[in-house]
DSSP file (Angstrom, degrees, kcal/mol; ACC not computed):
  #  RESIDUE AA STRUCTURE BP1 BP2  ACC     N-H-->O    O-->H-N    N-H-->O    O-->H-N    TCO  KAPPA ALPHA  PHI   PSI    X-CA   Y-CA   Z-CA
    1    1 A X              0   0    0      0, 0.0     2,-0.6     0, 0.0    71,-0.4   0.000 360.0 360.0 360.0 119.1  108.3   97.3   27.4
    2    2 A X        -     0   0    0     69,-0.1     2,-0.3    70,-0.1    69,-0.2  -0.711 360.0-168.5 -94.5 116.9  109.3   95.5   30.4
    3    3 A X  E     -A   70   0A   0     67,-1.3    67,-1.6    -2,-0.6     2,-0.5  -0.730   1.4-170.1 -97.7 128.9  113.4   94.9   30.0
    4    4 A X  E     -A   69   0A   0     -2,-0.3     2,-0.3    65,-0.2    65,-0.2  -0.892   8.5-167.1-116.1 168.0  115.1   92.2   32.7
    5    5 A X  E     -A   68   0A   0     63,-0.9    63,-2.5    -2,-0.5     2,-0.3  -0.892  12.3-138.4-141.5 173.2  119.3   92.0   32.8
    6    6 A X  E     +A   67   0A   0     -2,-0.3    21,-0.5    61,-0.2    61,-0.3  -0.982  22.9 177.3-134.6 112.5  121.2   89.6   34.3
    7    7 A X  E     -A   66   0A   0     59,-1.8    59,-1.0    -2,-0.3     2,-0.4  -0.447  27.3-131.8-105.7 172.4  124.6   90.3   36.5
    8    8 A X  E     -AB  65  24A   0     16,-1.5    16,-1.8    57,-0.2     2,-0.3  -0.978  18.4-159.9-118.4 129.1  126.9   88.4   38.4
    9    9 A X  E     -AB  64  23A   0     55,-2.4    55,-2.4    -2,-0.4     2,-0.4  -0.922   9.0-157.1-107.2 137.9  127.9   89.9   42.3
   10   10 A X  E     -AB  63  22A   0     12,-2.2    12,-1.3    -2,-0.3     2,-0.7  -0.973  15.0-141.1-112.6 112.7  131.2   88.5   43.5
   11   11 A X  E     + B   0  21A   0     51,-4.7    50,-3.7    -2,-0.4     2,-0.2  -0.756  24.7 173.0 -87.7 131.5  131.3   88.7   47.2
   12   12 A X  E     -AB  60  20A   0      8,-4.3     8,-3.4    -2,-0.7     2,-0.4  -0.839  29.2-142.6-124.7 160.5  134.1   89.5   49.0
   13   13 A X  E     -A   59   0A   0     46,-0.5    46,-1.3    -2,-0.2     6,-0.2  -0.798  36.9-136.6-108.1 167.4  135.4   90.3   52.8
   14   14 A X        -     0   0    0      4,-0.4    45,-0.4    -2,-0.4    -1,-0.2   0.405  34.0 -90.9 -67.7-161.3  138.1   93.0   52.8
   15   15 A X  S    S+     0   0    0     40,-0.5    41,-0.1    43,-0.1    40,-0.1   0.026 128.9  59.0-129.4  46.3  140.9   93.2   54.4
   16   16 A X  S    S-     0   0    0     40,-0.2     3,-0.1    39,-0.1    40,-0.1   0.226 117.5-112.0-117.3 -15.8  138.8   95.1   57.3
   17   17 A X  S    S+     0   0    0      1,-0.2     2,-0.3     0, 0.0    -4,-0.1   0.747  76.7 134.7  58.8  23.8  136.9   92.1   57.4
   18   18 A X        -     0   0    0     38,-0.1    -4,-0.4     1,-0.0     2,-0.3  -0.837  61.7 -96.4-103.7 151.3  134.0   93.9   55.9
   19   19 A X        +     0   0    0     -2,-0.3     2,-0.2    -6,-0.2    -6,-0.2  -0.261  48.3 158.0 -54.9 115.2  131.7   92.9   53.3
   20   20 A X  E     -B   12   0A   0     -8,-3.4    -8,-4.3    -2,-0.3     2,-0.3  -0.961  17.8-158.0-154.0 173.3  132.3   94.2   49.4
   21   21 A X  E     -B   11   0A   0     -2,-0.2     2,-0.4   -10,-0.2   -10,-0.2  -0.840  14.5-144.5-151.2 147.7  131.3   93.1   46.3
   22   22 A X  E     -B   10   0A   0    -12,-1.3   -12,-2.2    -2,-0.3     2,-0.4  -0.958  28.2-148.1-120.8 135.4  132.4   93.4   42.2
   23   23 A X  E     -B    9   0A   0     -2,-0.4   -14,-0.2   -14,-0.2     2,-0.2  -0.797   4.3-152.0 -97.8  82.3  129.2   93.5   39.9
   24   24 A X  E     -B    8   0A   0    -16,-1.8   -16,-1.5    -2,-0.4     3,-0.4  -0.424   3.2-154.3 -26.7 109.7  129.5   91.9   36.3
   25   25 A X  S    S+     0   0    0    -18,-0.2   -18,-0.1    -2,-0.2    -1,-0.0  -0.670  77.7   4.0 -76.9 160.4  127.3   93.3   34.1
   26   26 A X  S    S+     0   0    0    -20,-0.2   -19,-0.1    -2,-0.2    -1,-0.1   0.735  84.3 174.7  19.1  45.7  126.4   90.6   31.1
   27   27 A X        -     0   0    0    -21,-0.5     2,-0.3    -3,-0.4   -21,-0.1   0.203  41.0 -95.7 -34.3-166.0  128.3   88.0   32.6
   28   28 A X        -     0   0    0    -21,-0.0     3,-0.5     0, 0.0     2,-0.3  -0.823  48.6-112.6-103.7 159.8  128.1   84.8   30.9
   29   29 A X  S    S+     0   0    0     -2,-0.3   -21,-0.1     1,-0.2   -22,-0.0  -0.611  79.5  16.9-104.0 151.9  125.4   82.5   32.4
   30   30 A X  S    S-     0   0    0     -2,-0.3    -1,-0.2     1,-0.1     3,-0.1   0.921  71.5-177.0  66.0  33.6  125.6   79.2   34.3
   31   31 A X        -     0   0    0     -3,-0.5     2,-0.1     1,-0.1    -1,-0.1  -0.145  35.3-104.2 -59.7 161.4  129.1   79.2   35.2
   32   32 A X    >>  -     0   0    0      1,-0.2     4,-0.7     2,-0.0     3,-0.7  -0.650  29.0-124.2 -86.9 174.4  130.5   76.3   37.0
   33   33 A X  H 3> S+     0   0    0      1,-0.2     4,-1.7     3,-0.1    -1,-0.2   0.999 112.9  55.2 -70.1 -54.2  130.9   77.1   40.9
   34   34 A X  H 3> S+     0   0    0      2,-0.2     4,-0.8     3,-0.1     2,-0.2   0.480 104.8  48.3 -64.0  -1.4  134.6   76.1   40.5
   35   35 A X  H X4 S+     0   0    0     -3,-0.7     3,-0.7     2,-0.2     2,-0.2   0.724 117.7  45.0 -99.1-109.1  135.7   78.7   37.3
   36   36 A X  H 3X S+     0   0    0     -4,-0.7     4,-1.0     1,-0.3    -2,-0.2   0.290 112.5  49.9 -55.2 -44.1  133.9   81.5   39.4
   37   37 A X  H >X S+     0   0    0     -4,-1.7     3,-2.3    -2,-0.2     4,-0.8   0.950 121.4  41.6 -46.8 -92.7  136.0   80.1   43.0
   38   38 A X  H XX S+     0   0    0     -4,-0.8     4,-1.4    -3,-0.7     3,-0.8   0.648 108.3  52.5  -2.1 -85.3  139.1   80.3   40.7
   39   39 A X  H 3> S+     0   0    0      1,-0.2     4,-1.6     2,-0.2    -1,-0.3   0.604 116.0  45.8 -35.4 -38.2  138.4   83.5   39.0
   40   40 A X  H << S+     0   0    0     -3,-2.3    -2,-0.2    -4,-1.0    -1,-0.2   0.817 109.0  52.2 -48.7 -68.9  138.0   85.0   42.8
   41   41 A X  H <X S+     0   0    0     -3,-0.8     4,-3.7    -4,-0.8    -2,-0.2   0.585 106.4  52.4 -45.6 -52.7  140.9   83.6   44.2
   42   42 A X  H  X S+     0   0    0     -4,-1.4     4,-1.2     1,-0.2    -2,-0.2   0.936 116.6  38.3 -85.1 -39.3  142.9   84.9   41.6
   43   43 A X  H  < S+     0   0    0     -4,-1.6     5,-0.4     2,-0.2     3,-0.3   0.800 120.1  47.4 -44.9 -32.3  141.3   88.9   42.1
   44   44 A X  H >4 S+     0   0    0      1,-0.2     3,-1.3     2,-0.1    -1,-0.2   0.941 108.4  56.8 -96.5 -39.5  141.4   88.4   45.8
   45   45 A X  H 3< S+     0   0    0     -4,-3.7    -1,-0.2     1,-0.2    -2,-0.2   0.814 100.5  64.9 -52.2 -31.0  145.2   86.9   45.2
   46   46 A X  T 3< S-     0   0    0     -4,-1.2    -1,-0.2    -3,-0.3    -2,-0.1   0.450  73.7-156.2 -85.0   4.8  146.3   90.3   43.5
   47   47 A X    <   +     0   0    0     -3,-1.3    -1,-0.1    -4,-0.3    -3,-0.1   0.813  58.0 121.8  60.2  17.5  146.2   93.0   46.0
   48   48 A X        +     0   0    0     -5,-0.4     2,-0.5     1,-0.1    -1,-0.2   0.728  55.2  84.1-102.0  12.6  145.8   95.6   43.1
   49   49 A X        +     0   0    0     -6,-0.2     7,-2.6    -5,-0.1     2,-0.5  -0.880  58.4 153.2-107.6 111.1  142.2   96.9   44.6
   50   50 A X  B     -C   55   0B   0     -2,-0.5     2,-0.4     5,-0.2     5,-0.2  -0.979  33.0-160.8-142.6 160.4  142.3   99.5   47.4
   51   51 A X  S    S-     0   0    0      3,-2.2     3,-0.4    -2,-0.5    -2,-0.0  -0.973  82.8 -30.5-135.9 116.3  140.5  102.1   49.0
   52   52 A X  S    S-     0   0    0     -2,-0.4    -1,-0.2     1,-0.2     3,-0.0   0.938 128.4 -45.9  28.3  85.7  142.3  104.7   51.2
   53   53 A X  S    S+     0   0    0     -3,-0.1     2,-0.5     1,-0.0    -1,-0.2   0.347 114.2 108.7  63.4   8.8  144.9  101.9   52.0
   54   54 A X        -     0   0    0     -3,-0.4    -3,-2.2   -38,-0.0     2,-0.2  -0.983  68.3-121.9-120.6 118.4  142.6   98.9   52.8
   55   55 A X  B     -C   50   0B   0     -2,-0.5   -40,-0.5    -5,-0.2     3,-0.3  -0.511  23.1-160.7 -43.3 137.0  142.5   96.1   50.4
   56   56 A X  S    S+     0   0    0     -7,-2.6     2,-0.3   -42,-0.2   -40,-0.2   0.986  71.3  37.1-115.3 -53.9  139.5   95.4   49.1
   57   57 A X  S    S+     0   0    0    -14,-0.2   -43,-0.2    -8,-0.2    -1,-0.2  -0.044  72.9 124.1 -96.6  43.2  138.9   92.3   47.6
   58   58 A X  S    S+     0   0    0     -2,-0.3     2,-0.9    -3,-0.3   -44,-0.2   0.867  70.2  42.8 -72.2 -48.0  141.2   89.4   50.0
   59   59 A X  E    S-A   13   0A   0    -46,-1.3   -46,-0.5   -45,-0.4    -1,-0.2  -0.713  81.2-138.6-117.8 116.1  138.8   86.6   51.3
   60   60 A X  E     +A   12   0A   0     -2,-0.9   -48,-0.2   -48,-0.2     3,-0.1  -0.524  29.0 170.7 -51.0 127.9  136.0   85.1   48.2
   61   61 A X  E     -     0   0A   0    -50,-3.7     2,-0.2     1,-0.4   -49,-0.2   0.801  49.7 -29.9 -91.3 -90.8  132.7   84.7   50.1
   62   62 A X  E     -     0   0A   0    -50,-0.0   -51,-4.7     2,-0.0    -1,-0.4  -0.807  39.2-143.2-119.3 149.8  129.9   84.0   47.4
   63   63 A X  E     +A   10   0A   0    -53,-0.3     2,-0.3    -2,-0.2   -53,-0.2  -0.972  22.4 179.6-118.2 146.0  129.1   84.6   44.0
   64   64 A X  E     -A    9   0A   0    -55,-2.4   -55,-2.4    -2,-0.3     2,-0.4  -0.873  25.3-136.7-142.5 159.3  125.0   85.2   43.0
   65   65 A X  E     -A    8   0A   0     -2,-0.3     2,-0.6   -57,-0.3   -57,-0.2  -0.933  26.2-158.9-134.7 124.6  123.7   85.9   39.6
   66   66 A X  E     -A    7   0A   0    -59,-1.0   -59,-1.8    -2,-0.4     2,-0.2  -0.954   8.5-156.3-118.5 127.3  121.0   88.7   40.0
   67   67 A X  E     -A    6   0A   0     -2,-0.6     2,-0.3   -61,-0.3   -61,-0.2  -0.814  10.8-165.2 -99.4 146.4  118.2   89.3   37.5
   68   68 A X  E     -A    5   0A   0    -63,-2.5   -63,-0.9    -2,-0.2     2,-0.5  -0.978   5.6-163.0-124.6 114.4  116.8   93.1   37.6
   69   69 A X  E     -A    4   0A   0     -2,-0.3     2,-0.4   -65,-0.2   -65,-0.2  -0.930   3.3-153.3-113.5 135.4  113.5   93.7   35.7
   70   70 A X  E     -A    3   0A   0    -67,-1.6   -67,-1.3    -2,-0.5     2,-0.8  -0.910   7.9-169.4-106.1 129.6  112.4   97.0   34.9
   71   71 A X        -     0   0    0     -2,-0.4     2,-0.5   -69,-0.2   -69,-0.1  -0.769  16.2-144.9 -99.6  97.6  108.8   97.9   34.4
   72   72 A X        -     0   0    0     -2,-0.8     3,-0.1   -71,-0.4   -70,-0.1  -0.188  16.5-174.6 -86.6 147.5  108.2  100.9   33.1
   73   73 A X  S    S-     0   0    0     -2,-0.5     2,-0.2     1,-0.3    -1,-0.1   0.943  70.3 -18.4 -65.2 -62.4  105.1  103.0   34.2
   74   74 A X        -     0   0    0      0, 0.0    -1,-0.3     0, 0.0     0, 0.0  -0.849  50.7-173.0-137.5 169.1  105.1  105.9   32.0
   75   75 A X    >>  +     0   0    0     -2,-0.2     4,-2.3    -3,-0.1     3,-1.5  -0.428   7.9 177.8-154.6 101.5  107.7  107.5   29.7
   76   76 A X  H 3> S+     0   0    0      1,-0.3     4,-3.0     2,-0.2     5,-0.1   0.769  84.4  63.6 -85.1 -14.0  106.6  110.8   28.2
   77   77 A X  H 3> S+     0   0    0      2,-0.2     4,-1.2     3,-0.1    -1,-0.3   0.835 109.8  36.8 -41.4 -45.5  110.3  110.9   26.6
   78   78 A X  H X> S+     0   0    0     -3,-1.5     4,-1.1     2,-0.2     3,-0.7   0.956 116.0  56.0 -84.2 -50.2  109.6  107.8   24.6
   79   79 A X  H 3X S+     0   0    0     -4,-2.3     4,-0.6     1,-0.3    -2,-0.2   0.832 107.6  48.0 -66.5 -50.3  106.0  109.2   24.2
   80   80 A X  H >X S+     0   0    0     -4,-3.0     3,-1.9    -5,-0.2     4,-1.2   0.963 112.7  47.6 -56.5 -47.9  107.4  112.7   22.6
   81   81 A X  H X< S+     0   0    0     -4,-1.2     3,-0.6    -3,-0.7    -2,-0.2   0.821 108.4  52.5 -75.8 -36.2  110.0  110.8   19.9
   82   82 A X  H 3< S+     0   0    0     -4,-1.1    -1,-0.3     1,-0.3    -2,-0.2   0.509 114.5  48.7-111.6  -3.5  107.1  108.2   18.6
   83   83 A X  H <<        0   0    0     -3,-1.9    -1,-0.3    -4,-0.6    -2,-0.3   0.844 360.0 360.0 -86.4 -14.6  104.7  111.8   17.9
   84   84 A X    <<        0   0    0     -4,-1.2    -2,-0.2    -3,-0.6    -1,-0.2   0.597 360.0 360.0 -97.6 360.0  107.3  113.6   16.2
């Protein structure tokens, strides 16, 4: 049974001026761009994410909505529970 999800990735620069990212799982879909800008702004505005001293989330880049579909191949897990 082929399953897809749907996420939202928030991109962000640091305050290294590298690239980092928060992942939503089961966002809601078909936000407008300007709630998600907002929403961004206001993480990037609270300084309360760091990693060994660096802030993480300071300047909003993009936001992307990612679909993942999985196809599964085999599963001899599933395959044991539906003999038993």
């Amino acid at each position: 049974m082929t399953t897809t999800t749907k996420s939202l990735r928030l991109n962000f620069k640091d305050a290294k001026d590298k690239s980092t990212s928060i992942t939503l799982a089961n966002a809601l879909e078909n936000l407008p761009a300007d709630k998600v800008k907002d929403a961004m702004q206001k993480i990037a505005g609270s300084n309360v994410f760091k990693k060994d001293g660096t802030v993480l989330y300071v300047t909003p880049v993009s936001a992307n909505y990612i679909e993942r579909t999985v196809t599964p191949v085999f599963n001899d897990e599933a395959e044991a529970k539906d003999a038993e």
